[in-house]
C-alpha positions as CSV (number, residue, x, y, z in Angstrom):
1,X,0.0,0.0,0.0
2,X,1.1,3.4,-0.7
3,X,1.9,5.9,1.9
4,X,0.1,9.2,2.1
5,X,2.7,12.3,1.7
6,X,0.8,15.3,2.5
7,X,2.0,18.6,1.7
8,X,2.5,20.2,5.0
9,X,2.8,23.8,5.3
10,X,2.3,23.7,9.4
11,X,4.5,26.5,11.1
12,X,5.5,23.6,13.3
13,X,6.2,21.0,13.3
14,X,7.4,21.6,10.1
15,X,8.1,19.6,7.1
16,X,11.6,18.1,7.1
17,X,13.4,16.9,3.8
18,X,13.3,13.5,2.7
19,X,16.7,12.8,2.9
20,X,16.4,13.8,6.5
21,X,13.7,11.2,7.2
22,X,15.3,8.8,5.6
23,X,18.5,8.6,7.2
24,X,16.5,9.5,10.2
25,X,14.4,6.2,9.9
26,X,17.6,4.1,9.3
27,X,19.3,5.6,12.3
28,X,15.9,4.3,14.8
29,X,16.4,1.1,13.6
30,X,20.1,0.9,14.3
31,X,22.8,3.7,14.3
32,X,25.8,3.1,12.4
33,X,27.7,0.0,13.8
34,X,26.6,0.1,17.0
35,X,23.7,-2.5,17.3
36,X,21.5,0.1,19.0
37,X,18.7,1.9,18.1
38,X,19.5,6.0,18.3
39,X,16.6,5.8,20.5
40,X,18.6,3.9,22.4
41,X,22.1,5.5,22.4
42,X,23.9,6.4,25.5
43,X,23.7,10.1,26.3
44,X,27.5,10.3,27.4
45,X,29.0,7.5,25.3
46,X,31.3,8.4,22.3
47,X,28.8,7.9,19.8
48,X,26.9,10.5,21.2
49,X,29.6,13.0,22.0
50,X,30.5,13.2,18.2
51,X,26.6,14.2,16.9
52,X,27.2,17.0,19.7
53,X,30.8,18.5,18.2
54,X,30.0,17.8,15.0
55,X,26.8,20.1,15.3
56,X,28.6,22.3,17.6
57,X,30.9,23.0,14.2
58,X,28.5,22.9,11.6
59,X,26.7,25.5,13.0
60,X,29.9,27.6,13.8
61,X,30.4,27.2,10.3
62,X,27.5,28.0,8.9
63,X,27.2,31.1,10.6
64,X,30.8,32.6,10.0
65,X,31.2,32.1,13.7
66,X,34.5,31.8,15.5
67,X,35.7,30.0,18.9
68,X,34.4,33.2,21.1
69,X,31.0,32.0,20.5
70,X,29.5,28.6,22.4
71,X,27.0,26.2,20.9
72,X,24.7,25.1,23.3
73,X,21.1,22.4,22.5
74,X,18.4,23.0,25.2
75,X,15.5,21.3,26.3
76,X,12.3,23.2,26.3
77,X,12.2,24.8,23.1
78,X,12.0,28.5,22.5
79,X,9.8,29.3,25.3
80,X,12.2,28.5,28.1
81,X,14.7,30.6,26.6
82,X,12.0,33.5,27.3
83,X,13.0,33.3,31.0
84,X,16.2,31.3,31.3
85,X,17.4,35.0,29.3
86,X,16.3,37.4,31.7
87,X,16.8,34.7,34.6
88,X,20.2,34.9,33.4
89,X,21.1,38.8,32.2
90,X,18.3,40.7,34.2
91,X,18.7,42.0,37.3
92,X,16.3,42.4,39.8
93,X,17.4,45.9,39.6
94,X,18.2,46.3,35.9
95,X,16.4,47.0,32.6
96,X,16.5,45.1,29.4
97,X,14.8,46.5,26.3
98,X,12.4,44.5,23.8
99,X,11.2,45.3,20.3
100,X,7.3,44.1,20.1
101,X,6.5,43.4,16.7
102,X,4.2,39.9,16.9
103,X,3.0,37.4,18.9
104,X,6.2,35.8,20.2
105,X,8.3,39.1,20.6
106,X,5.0,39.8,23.1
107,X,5.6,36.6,24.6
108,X,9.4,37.1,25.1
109,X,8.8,40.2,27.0
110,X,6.2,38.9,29.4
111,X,8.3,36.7,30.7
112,X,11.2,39.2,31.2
113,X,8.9,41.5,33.6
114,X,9.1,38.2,36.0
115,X,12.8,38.9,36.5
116,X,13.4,42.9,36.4
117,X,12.1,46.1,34.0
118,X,11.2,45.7,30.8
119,X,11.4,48.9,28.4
120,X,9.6,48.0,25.0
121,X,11.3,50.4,22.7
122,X,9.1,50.0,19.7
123,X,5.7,48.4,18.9
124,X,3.6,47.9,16.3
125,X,0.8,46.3,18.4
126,X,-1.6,48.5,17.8
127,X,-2.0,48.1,13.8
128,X,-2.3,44.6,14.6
129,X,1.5,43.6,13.8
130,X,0.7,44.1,10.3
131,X,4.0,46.2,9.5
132,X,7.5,46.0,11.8
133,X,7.6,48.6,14.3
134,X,10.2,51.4,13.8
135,X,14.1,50.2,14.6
136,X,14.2,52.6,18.0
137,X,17.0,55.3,17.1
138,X,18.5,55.6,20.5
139,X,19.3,52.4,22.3
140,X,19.7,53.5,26.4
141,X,23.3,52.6,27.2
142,X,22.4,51.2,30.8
143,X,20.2,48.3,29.5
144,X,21.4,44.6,30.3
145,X,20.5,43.7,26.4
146,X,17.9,44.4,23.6
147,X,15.6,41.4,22.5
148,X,14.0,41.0,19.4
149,X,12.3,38.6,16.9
150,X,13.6,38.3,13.9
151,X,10.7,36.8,12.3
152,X,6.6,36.9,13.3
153,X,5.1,33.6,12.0
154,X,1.9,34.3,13.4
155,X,1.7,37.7,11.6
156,X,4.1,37.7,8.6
157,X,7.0,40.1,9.1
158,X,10.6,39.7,8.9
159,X,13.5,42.0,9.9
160,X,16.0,42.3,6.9
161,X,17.8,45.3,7.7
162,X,18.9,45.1,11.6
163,X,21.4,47.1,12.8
164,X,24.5,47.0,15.0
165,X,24.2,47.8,18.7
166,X,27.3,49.1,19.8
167,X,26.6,49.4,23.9
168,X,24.0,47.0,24.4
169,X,24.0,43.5,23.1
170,X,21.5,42.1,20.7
171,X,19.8,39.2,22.0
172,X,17.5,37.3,18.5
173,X,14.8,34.5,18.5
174,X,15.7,33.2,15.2
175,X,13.3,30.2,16.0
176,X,11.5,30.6,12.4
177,X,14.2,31.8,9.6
178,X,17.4,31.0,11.3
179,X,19.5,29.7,8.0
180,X,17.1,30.7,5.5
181,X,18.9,33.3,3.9
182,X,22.7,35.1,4.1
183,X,23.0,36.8,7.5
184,X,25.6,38.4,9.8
185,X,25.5,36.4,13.0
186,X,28.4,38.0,14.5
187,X,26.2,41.2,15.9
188,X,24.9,39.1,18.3
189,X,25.3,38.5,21.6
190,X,23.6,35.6,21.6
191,X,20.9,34.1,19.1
192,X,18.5,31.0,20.0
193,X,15.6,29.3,17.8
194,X,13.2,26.5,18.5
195,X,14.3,23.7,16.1
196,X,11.0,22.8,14.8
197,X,10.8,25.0,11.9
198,X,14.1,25.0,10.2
199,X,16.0,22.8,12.1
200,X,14.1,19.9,13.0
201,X,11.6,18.3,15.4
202,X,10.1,20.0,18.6
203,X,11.3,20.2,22.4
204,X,14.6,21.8,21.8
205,X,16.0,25.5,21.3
206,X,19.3,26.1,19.3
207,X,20.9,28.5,21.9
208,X,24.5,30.1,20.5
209,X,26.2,32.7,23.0
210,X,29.2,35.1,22.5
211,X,31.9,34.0,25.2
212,X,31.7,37.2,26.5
213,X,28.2,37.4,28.0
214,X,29.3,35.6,30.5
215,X,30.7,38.2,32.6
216,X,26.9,39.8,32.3
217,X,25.4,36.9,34.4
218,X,23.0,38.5,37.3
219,X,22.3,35.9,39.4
220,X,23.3,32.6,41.1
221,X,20.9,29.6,39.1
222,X,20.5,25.9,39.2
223,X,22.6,24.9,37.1
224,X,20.2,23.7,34.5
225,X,18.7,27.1,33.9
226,X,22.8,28.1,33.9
227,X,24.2,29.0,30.6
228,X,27.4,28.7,32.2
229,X,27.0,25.5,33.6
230,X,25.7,24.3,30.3
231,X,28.8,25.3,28.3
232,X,30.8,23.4,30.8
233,X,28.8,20.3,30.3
234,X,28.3,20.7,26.7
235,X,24.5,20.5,26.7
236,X,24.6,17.3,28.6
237,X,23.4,17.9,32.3
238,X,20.9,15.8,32.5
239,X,19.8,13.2,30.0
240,X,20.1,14.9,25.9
241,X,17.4,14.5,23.6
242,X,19.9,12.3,21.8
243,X,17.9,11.4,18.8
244,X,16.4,15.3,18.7
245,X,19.9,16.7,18.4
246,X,20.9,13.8,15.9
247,X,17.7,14.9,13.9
248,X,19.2,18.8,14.1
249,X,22.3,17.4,12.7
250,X,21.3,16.0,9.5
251,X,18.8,18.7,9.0
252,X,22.9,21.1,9.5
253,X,24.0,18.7,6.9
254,X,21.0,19.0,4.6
255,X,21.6,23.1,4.9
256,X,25.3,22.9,4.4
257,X,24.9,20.7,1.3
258,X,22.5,22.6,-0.2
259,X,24.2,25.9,0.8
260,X,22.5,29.0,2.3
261,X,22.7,31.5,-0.8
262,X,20.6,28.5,-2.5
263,X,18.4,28.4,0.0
264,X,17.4,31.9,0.0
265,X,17.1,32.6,-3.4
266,X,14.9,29.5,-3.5
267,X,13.2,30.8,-0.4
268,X,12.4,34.4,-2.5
269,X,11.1,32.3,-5.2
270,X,8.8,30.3,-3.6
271,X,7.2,33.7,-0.7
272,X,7.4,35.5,-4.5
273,X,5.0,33.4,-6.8
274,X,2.6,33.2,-3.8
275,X,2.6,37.1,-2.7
276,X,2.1,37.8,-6.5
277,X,-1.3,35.6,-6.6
278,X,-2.6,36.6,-3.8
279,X,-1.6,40.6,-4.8
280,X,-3.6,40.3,-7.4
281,X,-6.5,37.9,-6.0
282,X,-9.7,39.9,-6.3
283,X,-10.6,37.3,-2.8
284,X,-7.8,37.0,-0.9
285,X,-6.1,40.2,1.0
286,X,-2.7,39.6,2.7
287,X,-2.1,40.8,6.1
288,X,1.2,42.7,5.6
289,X,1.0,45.0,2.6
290,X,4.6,46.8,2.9
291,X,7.1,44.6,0.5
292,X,10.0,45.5,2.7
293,X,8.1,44.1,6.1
294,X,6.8,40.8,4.6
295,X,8.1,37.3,5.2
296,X,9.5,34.6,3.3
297,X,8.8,32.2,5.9
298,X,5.5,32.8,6.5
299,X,2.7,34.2,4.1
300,X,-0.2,35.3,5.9
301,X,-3.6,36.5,4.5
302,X,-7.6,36.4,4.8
303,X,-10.4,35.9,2.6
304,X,-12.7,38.4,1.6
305,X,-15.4,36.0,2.3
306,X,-16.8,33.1,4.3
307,X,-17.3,31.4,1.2
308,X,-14.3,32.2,-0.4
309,X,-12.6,30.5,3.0
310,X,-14.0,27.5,2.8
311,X,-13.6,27.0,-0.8
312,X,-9.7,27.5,-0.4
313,X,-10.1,25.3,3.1
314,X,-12.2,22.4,1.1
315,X,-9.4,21.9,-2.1
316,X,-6.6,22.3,0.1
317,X,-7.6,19.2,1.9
318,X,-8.7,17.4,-1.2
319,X,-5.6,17.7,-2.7
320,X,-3.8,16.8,0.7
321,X,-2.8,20.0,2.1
322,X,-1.6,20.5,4.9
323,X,-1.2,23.4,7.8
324,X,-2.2,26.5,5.6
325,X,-5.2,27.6,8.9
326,X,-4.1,30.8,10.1
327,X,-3.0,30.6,14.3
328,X,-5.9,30.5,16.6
329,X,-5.6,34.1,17.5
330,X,-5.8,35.6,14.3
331,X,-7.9,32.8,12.2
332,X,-7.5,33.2,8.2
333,X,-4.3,31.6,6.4
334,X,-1.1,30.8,6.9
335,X,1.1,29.5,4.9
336,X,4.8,28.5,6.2
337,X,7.4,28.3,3.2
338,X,10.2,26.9,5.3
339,X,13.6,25.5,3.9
340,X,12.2,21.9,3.2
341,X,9.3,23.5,1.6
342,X,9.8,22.2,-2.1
343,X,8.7,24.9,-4.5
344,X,6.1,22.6,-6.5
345,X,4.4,22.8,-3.0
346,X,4.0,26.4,-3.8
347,X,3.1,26.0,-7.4
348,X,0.1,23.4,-6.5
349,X,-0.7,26.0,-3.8
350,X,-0.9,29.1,-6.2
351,X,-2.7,27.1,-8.8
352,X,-5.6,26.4,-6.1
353,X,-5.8,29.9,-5.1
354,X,-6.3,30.6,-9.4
355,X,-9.5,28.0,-8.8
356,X,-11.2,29.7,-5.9
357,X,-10.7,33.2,-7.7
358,X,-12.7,31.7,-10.4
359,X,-15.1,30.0,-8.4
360,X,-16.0,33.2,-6.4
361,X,-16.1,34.9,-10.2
362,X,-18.3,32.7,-11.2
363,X,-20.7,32.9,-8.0
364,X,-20.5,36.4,-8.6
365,X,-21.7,36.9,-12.1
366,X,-24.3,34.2,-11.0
C-alpha cells in the first residue's frame, strides 16, 4: 500500500526533507555500527559526543562564527529561553529593552517582567502587527540587552535590515528563519531558535552565545537554567534528547549541502510566486501589505469572504494539504514556506488559489 505524503505547510512541526527522514528512519532502527537503536544511544557515550561537536561546528560554520561563541542544544524549546534570558542577564534591579512586533516578541517580554524592567522600545501592536515597528533610534546605554524577533510567524513580518548595537547586546529569537537566507551572526550576543521550523523536530532550542556574555550573568541559578553550567557540560546535564539533536544534525548537513545563498534565493522564489497571486486575487487580502516588512517564511492573509474561505479550506484538503489555517488568535491563512518547503508545494498552492478566484467569479456573475 502506498503511503500518504501530504503537503505540510504547518508553522510547526514543520516539514523536514526527505533525505532527513530517511537517514532518520535508518538511524531508529540501528545507528551506524553500534547494534542500537539511536533511541537507544547512550547520552554520554562516544557515539553521542561526536553528533554534539560535530553540530557544535556545523553551526559555527555556517554562521561565519569563530571559537568566542559557544554552541549550546536545550531542552524546552523556545519558550524557556523566554525566561532562562532574563533569569540569566536581568537583574532584579536592571532593565532590558524588547522590540514588540508579533505574537512571540510579546511573549518574550512577558516573561522578562518576571525577572526585572522591561522597556519596550518600539511596537507595532496596535495596527495589529501588520508592518515592523520602527528600529528605536537611540538604544539607552544602561540596559542589560535588547531582545528581538527576527521573524513573526503568526503575523508575517521579517526583519531584513537590523542594525549594529554598539553598547548594548543584541539578544535574537531566530526560532523561524534562522538559515534561511545570508546573515551576519556576529552582531549578536547571543541568538536562539526552536528547532521545529528549520532545524528539525520539537522540544529543543538552538541556543548560540558570545563567550563574552558571560561576565553579564546576574544571578546565582540551578545549574540547569545556567548558561554557564551548560557550556561546561556541553549540553549534557541531564539526559540529551539524543535522537532530537541527531535529527538537528542531518537537518545542518542538509543546509550545508545545499548551501544557504541557494536556500534563499529558492526561499524568495517560492514567498514570490505566492505574494504575487494573492496581490492580485480579487478574494484574498494579505495581512502585511509593505514589500519590505513581509516574510519569506510565512505568508499570511484572509479571505474576503466566508465562502471564499471554505472554498480554499475544502481543495486544500482534497488535494492533501496540509497546515495553511491561520494561528488560533488571528484565524485566516497561513502559509509556512520553510527550507524543506519544495517549491512545486508552492506552485500546487498558487494554482488552487487561481481555482477559488474563479469560483468566487463565477458565483459572482451568478
Amino acid at each position: 500500500m502506498t503511503m500518504l505524503t501530504k503537503l505540510n505547510f504547518n508553522a510547526g512541526p514543520a516539514a523536514l526533507p526527505p533525505e532527513v527522514l530517511h537517514e532518520a528512519a535508518k538511524a531508529v532502527n540501528k545507528y551506524k555500527r553500534t547494534g542500537l537503536s539511536i533511541l537507544e544511544l547512550p547520552h554520554r557515550g562516544k557515539e553521542f559526543a561526536e553528533i554534539i561537536a560535530e553540530s557544535k561546528q556545523l553551526v559555527k560554520e555556517l554562521c561565519g562564527l569563530d571559537d568566542h561563541y559557544e554552541v549550546l542544544w536545550l531542552q524546552g524549546g523556545g519558550r524557556q529561553q523566554f525566561f532562562m534570558i532574563p533569569m540569566n542577564f536581568l537583574a532584579a534591579d536592571g532593565s532590558a529593552g524588547y522590540i514588540d512586533s508579533g505574537y512571540w516578541a510579546e511573549e518574550a517580554l512577558k516573561y522578562a517582567t518576571h525577572y526585572g524592567d522591561v522597556q519596550i522600545l518600539a511596537t507595532s501592536k496596535k495596527d495589529n502587527y501588520n508592518h515592523l515597528p520602527e528600529w528605536p533610534a537611540k538604544i539607552p546605554k544602561q540596559l542589560s540587552y535588547l531582545h528581538f524577533t527576527t521573524n513573526n510567524t503568526i503575523y508575517g513580518t521579517q526583519w531584513n535590515n537590523i542594525p549594529e548595537s554598539k553598547h548594548v547586546p543584541l539578544i535574537a529569537d531566530m526560532s523561524s528563519d534562522i538559515f534561511s537566507r545570508e546573515h551576519d551572526y556576529s552582531k549578536y550576543g547571543m541568538f536562539y531558535a526552536a528547532v521545529q521550523k528549520n532545524l528539525g523536530t520539537p522540544g529543543i532550542a538552538l541556543v548560540v552565545i558570545r563567550k563574552d556574555m558571560k561576565d553579564r550573568m546576574v544571578r546565582s541559578l540551578p545549574p540547569m537554567l545556567d548558561y554557564n553550567a551548560q557550556i561546561k557540560e556541553d549540553s549534557i546535564l541531564n539526559t540529551a534528547n539524543v535522537f532530537g539533536i541527531y535529527v538537528s544534525l542531518l537537518m545542518l548537513r542538509w543546509i550545508k549541502g545545499k548551501g544557504i545563498a541557494a536556500i534563499e534565493k529558492e526561499n524568495k522564489h517560492k514567498a514570490k510566486l505566492l505574494y504575487d497571486k494573492i496581490d492580485k486575487s480579487n478574494v484574498f487580502v494579505p495581512h502585511v501589505i509593505e514589500n519590505a516588512h513581509r516574510s519569506i517564511m510565512n505568508v499570511c492573509f484572509t479571505a474576503k469572504t466566508p465562502e471564499a474561505e471554505k472554498a480554499f479550506l475544502k481543495l486544500c484538503a482534497e488535494n492533501d494539504i496540509t497546515g495553511v489555517q491561520g494561528h488560533r488568535s488571528v484565524g485566516g491563512f497561513r502559509v509556512s514556506l520553510y527550507n524543506a518547503v519544495p517549491v512545486e508545494w508552492v506552485k500546487r498552492l498558487v494554482e488552487l488559489i487561481g481555482h477559488v478566484n474563479l469560483q468566487m467569479e463565477k458565483i459572482k456573475i451568478k
